[in-house]
C-alpha positions as CSV (number, residue, x, y, z in Angstrom):
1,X,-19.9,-19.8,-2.3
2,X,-19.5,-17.1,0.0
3,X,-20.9,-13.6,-0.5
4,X,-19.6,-10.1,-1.2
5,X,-17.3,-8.6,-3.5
6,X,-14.4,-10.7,-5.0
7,X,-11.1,-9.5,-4.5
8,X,-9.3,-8.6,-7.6
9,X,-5.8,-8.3,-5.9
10,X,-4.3,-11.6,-4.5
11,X,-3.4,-10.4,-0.9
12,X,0.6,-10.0,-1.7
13,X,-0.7,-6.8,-4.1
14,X,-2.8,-5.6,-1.4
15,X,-0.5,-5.7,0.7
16,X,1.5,-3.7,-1.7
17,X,-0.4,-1.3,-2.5
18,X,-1.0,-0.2,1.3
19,X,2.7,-0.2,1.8
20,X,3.4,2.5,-1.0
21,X,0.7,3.9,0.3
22,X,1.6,4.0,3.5
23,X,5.4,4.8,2.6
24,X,5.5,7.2,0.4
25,X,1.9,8.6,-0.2
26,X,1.2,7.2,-3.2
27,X,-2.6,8.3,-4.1
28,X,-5.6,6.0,-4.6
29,X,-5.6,7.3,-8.3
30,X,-1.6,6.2,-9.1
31,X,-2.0,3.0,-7.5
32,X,-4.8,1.6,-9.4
33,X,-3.1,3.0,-12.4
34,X,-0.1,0.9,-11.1
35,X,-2.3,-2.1,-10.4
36,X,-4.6,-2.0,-13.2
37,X,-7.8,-1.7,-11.0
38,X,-10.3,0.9,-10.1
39,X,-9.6,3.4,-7.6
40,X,-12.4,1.6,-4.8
41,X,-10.4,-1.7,-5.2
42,X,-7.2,-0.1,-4.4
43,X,-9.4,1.8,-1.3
44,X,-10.8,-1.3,-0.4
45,X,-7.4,-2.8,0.0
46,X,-6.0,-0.2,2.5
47,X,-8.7,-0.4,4.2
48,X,-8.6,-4.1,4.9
49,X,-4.9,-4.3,5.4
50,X,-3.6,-1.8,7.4
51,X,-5.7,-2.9,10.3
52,X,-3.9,-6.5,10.1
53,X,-0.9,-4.2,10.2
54,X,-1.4,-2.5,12.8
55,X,-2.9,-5.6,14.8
56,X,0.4,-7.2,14.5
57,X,2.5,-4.4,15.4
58,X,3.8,-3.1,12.3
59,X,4.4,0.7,11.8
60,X,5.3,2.6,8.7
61,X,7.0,5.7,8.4
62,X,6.7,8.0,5.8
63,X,9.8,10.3,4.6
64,X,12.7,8.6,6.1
65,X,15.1,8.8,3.3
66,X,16.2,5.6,1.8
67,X,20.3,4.3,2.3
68,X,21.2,5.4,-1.7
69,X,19.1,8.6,-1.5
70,X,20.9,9.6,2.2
71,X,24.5,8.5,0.3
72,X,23.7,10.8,-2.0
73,X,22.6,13.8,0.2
74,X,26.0,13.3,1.6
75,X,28.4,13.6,-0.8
């Protein structure tokens, strides 16, 4: 058995959770709410997966209006 803390979100929901964080700013606090796991796990998570991220390229950007909000803007 290996050693260290055990993760208590399967890599698609920490992946998750650094992309809403990432998007749209979503704090540490809402996500575990969101998740159902302490505020460190949900720290923990970022912290391991937004390096892979940005090792592979991948950029997020924060306030860029989605399609259906930009529709709305404009009519």
């Amino acid at each position: 058995m290996g050693s260290g803390a055990k993760h208590r979100l399967v890599f698609v929901d920490r992946l998750l959770a650094t992309l809403v964080h990432l998007r749209h700013q979503g704090t540490h606090d809402v996500l575990a709410c969101w998740f159902g796991v302490n505020r460190s796990t949900i720290t923990r998570a970022v912290g391991e997966v937004r390096p892979l991220l940005a090792e592979r390229g991948c950029t997020v950007t924060t306030g860029v209006p989605s399609p259906a909000t930009s529709v709305a803007a404009s009519t």
